[in-house]
C-alpha positions in Angstrom: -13.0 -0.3 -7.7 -12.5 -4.0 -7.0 -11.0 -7.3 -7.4 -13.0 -10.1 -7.6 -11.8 -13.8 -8.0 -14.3 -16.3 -9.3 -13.1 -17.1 -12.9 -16.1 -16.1 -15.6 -18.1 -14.5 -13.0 -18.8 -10.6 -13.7 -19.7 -8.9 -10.6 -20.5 -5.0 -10.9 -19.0 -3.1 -7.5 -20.7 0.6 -7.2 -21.0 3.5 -4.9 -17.9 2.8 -3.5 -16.6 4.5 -0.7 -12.9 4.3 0.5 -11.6 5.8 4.1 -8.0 5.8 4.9 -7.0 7.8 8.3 -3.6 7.8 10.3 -5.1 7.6 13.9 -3.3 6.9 17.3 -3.8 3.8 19.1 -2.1 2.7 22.4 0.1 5.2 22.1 1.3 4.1 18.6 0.4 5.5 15.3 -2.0 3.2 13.4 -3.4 3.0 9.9 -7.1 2.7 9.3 -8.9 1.7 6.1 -12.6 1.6 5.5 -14.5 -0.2 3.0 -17.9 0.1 1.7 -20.3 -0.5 -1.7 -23.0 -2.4 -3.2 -22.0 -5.7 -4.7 -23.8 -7.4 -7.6 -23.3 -10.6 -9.2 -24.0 -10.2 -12.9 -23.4 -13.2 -14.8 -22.7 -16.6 -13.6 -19.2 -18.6 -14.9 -20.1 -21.0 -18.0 -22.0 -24.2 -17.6 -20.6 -26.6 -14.3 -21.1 -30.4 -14.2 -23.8 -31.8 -12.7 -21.8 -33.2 -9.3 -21.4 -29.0 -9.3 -25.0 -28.1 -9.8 -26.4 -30.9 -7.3 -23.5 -29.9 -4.9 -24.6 -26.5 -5.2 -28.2 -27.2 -5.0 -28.0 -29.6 -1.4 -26.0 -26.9 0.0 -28.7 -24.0 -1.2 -26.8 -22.0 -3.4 -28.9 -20.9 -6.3 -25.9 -19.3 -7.8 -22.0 -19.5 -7.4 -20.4 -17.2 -4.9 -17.4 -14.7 -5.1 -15.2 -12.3 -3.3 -13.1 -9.4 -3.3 -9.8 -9.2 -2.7 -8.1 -6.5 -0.3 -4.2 -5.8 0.2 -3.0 -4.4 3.4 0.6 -2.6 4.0 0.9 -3.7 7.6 3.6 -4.7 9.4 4.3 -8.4 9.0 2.1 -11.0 11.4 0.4 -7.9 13.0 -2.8 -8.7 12.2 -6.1 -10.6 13.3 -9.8 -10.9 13.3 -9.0 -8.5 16.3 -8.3 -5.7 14.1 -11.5 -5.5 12.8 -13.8 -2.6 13.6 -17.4 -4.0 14.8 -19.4 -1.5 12.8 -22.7 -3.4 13.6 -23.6 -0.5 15.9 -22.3 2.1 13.3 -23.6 1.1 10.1 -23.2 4.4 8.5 -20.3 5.5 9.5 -18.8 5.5 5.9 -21.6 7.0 4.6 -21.1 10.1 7.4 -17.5 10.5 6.2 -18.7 10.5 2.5 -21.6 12.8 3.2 -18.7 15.1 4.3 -17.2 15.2 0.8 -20.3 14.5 -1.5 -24.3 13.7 -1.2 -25.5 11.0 1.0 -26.1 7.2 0.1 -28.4 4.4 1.0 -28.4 2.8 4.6 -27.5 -0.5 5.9 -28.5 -2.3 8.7 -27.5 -5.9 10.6 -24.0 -7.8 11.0 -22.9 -11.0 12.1 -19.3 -11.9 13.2 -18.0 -15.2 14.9 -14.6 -16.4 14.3 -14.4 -20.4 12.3 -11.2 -22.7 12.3 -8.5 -21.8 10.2 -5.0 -23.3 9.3 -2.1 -21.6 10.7 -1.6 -18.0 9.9 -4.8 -18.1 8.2 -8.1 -16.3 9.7 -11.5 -16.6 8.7 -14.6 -15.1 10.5 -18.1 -13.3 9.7 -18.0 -9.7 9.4 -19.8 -7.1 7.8 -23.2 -8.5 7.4 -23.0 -10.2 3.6 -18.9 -11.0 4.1 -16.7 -13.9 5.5 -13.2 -12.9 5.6 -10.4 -15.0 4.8 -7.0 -13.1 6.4 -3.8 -14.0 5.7 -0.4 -13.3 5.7 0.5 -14.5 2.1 -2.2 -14.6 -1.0 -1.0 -17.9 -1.8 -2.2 -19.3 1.5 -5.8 -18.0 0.5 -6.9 -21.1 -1.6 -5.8 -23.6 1.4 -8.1 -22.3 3.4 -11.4 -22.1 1.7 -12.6 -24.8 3.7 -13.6 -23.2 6.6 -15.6 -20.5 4.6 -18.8 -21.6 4.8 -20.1 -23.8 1.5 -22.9 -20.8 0.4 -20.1 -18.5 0.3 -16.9 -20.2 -1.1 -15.9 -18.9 -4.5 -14.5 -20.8 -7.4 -10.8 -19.2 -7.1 -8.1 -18.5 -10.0 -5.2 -19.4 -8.5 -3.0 -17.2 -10.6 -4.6 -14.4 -9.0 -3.1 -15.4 -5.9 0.1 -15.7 -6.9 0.3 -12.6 -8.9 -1.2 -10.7 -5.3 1.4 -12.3 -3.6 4.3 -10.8 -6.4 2.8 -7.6 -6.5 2.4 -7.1 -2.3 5.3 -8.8 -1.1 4.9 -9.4 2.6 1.4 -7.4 3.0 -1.4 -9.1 4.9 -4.6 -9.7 2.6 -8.2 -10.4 2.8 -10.5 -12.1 0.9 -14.0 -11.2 1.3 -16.5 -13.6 0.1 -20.1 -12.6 -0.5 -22.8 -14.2 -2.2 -25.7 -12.1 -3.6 -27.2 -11.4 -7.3 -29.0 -8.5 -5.7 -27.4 -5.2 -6.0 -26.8 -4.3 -1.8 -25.4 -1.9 0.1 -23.1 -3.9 2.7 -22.2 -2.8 5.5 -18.9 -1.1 6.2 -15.6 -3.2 6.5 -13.9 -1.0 8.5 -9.5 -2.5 9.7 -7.1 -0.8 11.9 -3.3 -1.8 11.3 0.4 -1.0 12.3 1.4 0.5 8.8 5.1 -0.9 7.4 4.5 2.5 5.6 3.8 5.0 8.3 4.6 7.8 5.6 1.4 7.3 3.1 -2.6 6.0 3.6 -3.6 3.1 1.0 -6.5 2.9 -0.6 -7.2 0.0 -2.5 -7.9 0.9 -6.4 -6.9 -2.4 -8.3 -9.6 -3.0 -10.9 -10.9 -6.5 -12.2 -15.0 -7.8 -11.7 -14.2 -10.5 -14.0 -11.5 -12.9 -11.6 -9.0 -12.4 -14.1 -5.8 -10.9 -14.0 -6.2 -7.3 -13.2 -4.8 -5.6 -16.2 -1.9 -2.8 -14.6 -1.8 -1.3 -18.1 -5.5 -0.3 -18.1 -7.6 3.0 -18.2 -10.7 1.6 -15.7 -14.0 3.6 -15.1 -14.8 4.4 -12.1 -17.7 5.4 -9.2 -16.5 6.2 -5.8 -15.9 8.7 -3.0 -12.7 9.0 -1.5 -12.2 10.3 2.1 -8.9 10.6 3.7 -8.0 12.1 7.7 -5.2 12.3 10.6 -5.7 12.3 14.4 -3.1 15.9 13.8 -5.6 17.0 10.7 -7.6 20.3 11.8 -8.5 21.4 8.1 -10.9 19.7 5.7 -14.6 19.1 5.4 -16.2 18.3 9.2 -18.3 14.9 9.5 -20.9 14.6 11.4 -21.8 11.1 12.6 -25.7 9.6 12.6 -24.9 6.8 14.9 -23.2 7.2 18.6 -19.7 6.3 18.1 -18.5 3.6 21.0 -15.9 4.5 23.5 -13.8 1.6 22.9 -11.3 1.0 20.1 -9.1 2.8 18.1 -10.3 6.3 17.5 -10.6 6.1 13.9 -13.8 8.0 13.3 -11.9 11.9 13.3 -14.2 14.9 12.9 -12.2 16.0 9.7 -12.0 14.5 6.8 -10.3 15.4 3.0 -11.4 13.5 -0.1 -13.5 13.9 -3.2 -16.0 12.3 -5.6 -14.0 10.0 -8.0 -16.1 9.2 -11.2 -15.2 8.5 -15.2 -11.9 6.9 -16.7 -8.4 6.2 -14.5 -5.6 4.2 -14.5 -5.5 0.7 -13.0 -4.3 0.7 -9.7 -3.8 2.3 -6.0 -4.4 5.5 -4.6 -1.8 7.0 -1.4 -2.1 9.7 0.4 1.1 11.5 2.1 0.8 11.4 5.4 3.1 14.7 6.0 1.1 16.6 3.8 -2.4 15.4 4.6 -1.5 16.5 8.3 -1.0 20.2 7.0 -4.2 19.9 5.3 -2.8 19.5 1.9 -4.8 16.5 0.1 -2.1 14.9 -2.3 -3.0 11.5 -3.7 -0.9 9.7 -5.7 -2.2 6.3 -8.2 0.5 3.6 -9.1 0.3 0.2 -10.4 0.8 -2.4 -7.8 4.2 -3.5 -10.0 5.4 -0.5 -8.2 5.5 -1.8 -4.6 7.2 -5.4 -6.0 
């Protein structure tokens, strides 16, 4: 369950694995969300000129790149490259908390993470071994800032896209994480903490579209992930036990409880919440709208 942006470029997303968790932080309640699945380019846009193939070929691209796009309901301006968890030390920390709620999946290993010049209110660093992330506070502002991703992994971009995000979110942060592999791989978890706008629910990104078109909000999707959910106040659910020694510093996002299920065949388009109230009593209650909603 994805959105990806190049136009004409199918990309299959699978084994995905989505972790939302209301944690404390600095003695403030913060949101967490955790991303994870194997990313596969499938079929390249139609034929580019040959400026666009030589281009492509001095820069050593064999193939054009692409990137998914993720919404975040935090407060406005909160966030940076800062909130980023460094999971390079942790690499299967996702696949702990999904182990908790169904069978195990592939490792991942390795990470890189620097940050690069961006314009104003615009981020972009490495993270998450195959990803550079483009943060910003406005989807429109996205496309502006595609310089600084570095040429192997900057994606042909449909602008509508952007401005239909930027309708549909109003005032939530997004990121764009560009990748650039025809090789079916595991990455490696993307793992943000955040001060929620919405303290009352957990988001967990669902919008569907591997094609960079407009996601359709009227659509039954398939789908092929785990959901796991959790609160720093949860003392229910399914416990997790964790591979890797967790690191002292940070957020505490990584809780020894988790709720959440295996999510597979036909749903509607859009995103999942979790109510925060609830989940604390140990109550699992998940709720999918359209993104139209939140407008």
């Amino acid at each position: 369950m994805c959105c990806s942006v190049t136009p004409g470029q199918t990309v299959r997303f699978s084994e995905t694995t989505l972790y939302a968790a209301e944690v404390l932080h600095q003695d403030r309640v913060a949101h967490v969300l955790g991303y994870q699945n194997r990313a596969e380019i499938l079929a390249e846009p139609p034929a580019r000129s040959l400026l666009q193939r030589i281009s492509d070929a001095l820069r050593g691209a064999s193939h054009v790149p692409n990137a998914m796009l993720l919404p975040f309901p935090a407060e406005p301006r909160s966030m940076t490259a800062s909130n980023v968890v460094d999971t390079s030390r942790i690499p299967r920390v996702l696949q702990d908390l999904a182990l908790a709620v169904r069978p195990p999946t592939p490792q991942a290993k390795g990470i890189s993470r620097s940050l690069a010049l961006a314009p104003a209110s615009v981020q972009v660093f490495e993270a998450a071994g195959i990803y550079t992330v483009v943060l910003a506070e406005d989807a429109r502002e996205i496309p502006g800032a595609l310089g600084a991703v570095r040429p192997e992994r900057r994606p042909p971009l449909n602008a509508a896209l952007f401005d239909a995000y930027a309708r549909w979110y109003p005032g939530w942060t997004m990121a764009l994480c560009c990748f650039n592999n025809t090789e079916a791989a595991l990455a490696l978890p993307l793992v943000w903490w955040y001060r929620p706008a919405r303290p009352e629910a957990l988001f967990l990104p669902g919008l569907d579209a591997h094609t960079g078109d407009l996601p359709d909000l009227g659509a039954t999707v398939e789908t092929d992930h785990t959901l796991a959910v959790s609160s720093h106040a949860l003392t229910k659910g399914q416990q997790v036990y964790y591979r890797d020694p967790l690191p002292p510093e940070g957020p505490r996002w990584f809780l020894p409880r988790a709720l959440g299920g295996v999510f597979e065949g036909s749903a509607l388009n859009g995103d999942w919440y979790c109510d925060t109230e609830r989940l604390r009593a140990g109550t699992l209650e998940l709720r999918r709208d359209p993104p139209r909603a939140q407008a």
